[in-house]
KEKE-3310 file (N, C-alpha, C; in steps of 0.2 Angstrom, whole numbers, plus 5000, padded with zeros to 4 digits):
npx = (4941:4953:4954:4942:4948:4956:4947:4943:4954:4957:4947:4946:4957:4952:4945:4951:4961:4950:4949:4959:4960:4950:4954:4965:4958:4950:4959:4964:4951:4952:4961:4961:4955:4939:4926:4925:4917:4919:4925:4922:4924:4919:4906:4905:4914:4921:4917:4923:4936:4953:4969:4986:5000:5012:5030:5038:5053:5064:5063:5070:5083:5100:5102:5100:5088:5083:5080:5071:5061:5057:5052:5042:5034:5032:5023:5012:5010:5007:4993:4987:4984:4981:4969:4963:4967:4977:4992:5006:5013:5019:5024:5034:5040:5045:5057:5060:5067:5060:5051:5040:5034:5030:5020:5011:5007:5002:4989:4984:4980:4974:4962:4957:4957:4947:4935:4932:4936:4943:4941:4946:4960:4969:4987:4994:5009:5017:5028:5044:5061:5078:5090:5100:5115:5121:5135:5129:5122:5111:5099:5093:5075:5067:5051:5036:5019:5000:4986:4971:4955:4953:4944:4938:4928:4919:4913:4902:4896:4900:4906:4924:4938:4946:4957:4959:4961:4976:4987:4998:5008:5024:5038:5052:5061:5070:5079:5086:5098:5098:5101:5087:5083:5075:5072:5060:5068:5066:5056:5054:5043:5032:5018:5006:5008:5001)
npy = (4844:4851:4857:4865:4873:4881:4886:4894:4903:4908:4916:4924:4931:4936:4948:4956:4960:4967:4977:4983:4989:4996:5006:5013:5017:5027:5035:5042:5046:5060:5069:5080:5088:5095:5093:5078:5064:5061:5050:5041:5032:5016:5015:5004:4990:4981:4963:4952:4942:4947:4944:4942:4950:4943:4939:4941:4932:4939:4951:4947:4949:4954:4966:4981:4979:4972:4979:4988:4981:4977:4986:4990:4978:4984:4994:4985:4979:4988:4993:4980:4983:4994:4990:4980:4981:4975:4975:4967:4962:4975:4982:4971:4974:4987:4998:5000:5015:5021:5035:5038:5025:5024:5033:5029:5017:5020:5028:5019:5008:5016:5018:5006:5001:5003:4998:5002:5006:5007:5014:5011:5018:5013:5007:5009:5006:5012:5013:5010:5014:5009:5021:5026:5018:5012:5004:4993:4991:5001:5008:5019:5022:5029:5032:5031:5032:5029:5031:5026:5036:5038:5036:5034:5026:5025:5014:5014:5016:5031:5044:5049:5057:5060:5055:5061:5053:5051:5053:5048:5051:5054:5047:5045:5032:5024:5010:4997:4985:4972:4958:4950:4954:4967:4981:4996:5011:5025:5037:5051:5060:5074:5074:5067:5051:5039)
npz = (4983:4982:4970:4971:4982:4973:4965:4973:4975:4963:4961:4972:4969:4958:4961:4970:4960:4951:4961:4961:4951:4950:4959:4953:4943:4949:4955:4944:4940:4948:4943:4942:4933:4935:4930:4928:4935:4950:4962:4974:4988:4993:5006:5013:5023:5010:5007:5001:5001:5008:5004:5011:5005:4993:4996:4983:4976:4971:4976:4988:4986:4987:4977:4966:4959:4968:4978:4973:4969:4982:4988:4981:4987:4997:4997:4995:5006:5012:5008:5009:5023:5026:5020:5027:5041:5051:5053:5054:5042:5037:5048:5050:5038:5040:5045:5064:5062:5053:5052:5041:5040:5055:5056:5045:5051:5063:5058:5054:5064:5073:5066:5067:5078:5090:5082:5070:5052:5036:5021:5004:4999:4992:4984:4967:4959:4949:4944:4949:4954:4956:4963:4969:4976:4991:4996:4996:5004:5008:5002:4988:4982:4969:4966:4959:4962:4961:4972:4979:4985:5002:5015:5034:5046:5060:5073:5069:5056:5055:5045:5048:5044:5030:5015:5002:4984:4973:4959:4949:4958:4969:4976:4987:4993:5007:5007:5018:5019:5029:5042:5040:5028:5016:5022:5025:5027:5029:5019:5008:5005:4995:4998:5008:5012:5019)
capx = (4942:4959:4951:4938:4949:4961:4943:4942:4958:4956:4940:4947:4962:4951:4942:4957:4962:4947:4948:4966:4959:4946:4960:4968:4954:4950:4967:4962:4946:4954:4966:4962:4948:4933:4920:4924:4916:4925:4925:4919:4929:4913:4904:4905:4918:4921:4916:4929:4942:4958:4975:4991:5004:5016:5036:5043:5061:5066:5064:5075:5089:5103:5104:5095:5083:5081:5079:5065:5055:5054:5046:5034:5032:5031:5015:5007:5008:5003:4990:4985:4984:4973:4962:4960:4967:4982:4998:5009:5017:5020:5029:5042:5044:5048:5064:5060:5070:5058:5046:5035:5030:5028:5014:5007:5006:4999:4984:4980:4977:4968:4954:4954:4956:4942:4932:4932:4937:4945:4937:4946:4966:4975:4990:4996:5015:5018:5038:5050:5068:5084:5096:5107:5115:5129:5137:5124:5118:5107:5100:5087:5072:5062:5042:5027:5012:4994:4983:4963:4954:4952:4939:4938:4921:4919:4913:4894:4897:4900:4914:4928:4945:4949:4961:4959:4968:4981:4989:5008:5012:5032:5041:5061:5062:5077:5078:5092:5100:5096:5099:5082:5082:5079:5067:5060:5072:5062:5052:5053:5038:5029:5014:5006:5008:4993)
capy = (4849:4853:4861:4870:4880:4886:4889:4902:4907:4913:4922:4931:4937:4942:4954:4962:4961:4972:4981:4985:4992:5003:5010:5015:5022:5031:5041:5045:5051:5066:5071:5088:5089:5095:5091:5073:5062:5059:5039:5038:5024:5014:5019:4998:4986:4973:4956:4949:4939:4949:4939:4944:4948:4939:4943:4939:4930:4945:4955:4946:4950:4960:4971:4986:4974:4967:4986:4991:4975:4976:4994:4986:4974:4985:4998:4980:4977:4996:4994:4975:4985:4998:4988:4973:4984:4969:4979:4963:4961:4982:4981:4966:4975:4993:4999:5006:5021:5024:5039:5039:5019:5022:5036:5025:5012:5022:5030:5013:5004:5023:5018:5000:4997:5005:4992:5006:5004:5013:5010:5013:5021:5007:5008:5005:5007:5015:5012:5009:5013:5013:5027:5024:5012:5014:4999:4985:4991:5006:5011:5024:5020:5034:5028:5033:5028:5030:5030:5030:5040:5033:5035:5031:5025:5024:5009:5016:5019:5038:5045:5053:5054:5058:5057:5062:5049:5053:5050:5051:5054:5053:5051:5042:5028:5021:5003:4995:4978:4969:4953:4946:4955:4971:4986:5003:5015:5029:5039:5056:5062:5081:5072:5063:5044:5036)
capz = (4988:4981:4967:4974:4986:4969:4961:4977:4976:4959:4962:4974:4966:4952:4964:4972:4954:4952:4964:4961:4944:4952:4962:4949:4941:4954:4954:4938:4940:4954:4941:4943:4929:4939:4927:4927:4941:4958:4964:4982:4992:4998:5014:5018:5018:5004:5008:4997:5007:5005:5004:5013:4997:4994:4993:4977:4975:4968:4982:4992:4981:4990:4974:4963:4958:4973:4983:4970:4970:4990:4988:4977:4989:5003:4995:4994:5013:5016:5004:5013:5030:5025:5019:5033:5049:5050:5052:5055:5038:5036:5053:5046:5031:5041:5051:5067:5061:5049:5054:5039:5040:5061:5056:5044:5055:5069:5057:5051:5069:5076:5063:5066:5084:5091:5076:5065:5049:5032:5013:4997:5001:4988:4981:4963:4959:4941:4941:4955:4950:4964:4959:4975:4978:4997:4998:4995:5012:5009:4993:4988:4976:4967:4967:4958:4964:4961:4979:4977:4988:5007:5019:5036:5045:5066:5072:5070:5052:5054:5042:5050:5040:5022:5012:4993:4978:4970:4952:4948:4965:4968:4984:4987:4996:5007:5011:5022:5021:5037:5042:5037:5022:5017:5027:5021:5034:5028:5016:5009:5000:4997:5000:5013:5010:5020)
cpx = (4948:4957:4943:4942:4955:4957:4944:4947:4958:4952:4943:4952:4958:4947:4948:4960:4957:4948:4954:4964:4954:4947:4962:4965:4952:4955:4966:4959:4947:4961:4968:4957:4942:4928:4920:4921:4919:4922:4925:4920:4921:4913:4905:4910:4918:4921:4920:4933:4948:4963:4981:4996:5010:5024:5039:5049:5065:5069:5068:5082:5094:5108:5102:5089:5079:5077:5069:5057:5053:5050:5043:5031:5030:5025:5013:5006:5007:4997:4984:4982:4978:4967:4959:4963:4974:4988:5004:5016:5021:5026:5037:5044:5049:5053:5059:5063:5067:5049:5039:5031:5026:5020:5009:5004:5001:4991:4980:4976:4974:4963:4953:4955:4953:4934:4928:4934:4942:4944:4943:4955:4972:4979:4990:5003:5016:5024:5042:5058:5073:5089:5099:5109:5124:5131:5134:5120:5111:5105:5092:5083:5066:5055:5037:5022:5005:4990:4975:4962:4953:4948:4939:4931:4923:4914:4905:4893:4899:4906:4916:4934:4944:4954:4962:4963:4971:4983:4995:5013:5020:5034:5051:5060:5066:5073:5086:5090:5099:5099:5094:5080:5082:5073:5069:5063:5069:5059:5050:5047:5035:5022:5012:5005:5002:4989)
cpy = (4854:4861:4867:4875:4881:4889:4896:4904:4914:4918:4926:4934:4941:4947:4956:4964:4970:4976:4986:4990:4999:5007:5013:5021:5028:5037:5046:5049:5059:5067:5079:5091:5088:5094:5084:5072:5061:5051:5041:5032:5021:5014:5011:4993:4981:4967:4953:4948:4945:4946:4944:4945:4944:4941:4940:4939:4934:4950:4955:4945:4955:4965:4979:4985:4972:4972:4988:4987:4976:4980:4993:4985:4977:4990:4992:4979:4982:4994:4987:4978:4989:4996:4982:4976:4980:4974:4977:4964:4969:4980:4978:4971:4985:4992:5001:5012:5025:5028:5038:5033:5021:5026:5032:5021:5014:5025:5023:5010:5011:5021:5011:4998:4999:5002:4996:5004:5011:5009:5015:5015:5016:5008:5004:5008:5007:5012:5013:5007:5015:5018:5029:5019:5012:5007:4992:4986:4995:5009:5016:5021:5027:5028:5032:5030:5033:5030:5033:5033:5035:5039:5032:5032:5024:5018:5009:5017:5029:5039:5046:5051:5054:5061:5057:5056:5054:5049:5054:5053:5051:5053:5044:5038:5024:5014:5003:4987:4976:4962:4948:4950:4965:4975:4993:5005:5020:5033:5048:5059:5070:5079:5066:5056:5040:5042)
cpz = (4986:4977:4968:4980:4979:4966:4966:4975:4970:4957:4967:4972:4959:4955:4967:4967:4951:4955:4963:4956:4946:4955:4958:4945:4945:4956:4949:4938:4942:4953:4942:4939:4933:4936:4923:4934:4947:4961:4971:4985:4996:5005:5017:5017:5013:5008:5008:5003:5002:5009:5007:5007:4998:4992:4988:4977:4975:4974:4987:4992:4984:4984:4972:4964:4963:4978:4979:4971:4978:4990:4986:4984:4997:5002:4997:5001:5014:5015:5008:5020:5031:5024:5025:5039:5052:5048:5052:5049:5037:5042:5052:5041:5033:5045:5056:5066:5058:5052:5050:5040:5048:5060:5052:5047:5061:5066:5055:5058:5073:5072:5065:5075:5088:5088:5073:5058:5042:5026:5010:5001:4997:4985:4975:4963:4951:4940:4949:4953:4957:4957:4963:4976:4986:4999:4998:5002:5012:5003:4993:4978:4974:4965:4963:4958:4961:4969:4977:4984:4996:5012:5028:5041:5054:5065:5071:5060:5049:5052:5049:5046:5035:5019:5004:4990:4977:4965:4951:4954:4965:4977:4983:4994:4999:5010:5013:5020:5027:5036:5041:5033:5020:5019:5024:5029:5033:5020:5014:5004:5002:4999:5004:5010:5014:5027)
residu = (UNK:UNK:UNK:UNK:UNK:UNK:UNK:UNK:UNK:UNK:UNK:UNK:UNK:UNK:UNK:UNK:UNK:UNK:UNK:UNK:UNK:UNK:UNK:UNK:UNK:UNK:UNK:UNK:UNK:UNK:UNK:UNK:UNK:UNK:UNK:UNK:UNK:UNK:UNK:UNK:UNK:UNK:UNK:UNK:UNK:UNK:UNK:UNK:UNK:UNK:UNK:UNK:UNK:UNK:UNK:UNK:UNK:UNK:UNK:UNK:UNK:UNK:UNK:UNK:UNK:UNK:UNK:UNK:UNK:UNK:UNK:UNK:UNK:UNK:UNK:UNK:UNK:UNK:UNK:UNK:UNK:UNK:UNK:UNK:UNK:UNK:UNK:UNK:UNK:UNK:UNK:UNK:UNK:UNK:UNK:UNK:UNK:UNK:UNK:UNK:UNK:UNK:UNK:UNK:UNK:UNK:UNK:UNK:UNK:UNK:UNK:UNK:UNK:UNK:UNK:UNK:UNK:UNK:UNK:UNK:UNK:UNK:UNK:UNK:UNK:UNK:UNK:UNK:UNK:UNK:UNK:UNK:UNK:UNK:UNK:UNK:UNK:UNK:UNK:UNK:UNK:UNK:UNK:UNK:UNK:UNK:UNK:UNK:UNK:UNK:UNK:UNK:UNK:UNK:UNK:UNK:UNK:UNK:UNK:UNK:UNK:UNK:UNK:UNK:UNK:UNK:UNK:UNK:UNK:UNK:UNK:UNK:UNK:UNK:UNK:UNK:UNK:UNK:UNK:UNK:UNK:UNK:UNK:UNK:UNK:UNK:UNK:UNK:UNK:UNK:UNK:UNK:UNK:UNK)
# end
């Protein structure tokens, strides 16, 4: 029994593994070369169990190190949300002060709480560097992300909502110290994040 749930486990990490990579590709494709083909977020959801992520040790590190890794770890709960409608871990990892997570939060649960839905919209993260650092309390991380294309489906299947990939995209990221760890406080980017 034991081994037959770590067989699933790692069948499914190797499909969000995949998927993770179709994402990426998919960035690519909508580089700006118009006579390559453009990647279409599927019209239906994946089957695939997809897993909650997990916070690395690291992350919980009240240093540089520690600030970067969360912003990893916090794409990965955007990224989680999008795809399963499940905004619980996003929530923990965001301030209330922060404007940009609340609008994410809010576009995410408009498509799915009505038992709508959103296809494709996944982050990868290229490089996550802090380059502030106020007191061990508040630090800023510079981000570049990849973002495939996202899609969203009413509960009939009838699009509505999209939002093109993206490759190389940049935006600066503040996290806060907190007593339970550390939280994105806000988010500045020239383009829209979810």
């Amino acid at each position: 029994m034991i081994a037959e749930r770590g067989g699933a486990r790692s069948a499914a990490r190797a499909i969000l593994a995949a998927g993770l990579g179709l994402a990426a590709l998919a960035g690519c494709a909508n580089s700006g070369d118009s006579s390559s083909p453009k990647i279409e977020p599927s019209s239906t959801p994946s089957t695939a169990k997809v897993t909650p992520p997990a916070q690395v040790p690291e992350s919980q590190q009240r240093d540089r190190d520690g600030a970067a890794a969360f912003t990893e770890y916090w794409f990965a709960t955007l990224s989680y949300a999008v795809q399963t409608g499940n905004v619980d871990q996003l929530q923990k990892a965001s301030s209330d002060a922060c404007s940009a997570c609340r609008q994410a939060i809010s576009v995410i649960q408009d498509n799915y709480n009505d038992g709508g839905s959103l296809q494709g919209g996944l982050y990868t993260i290229r490089d996550a560097n802090t380059y502030e650092d106020f007191a061990k309390d508040v630090m800023s991380v510079a981000v570049s992300y990849d973002r495939s294309p996202r899609q969203g489906s009413s509960p009939l299947g009838v699009p509505r909502g999209r939002l093109d990939g993206k490759s190389f995209a940049d935006c600066d990221v503040r996290v806060q110290w907190t007593t339970g760890g550390w939280k994105v406080r806000g988010i500045d980017s020239a383009d829209q994040i979810v």
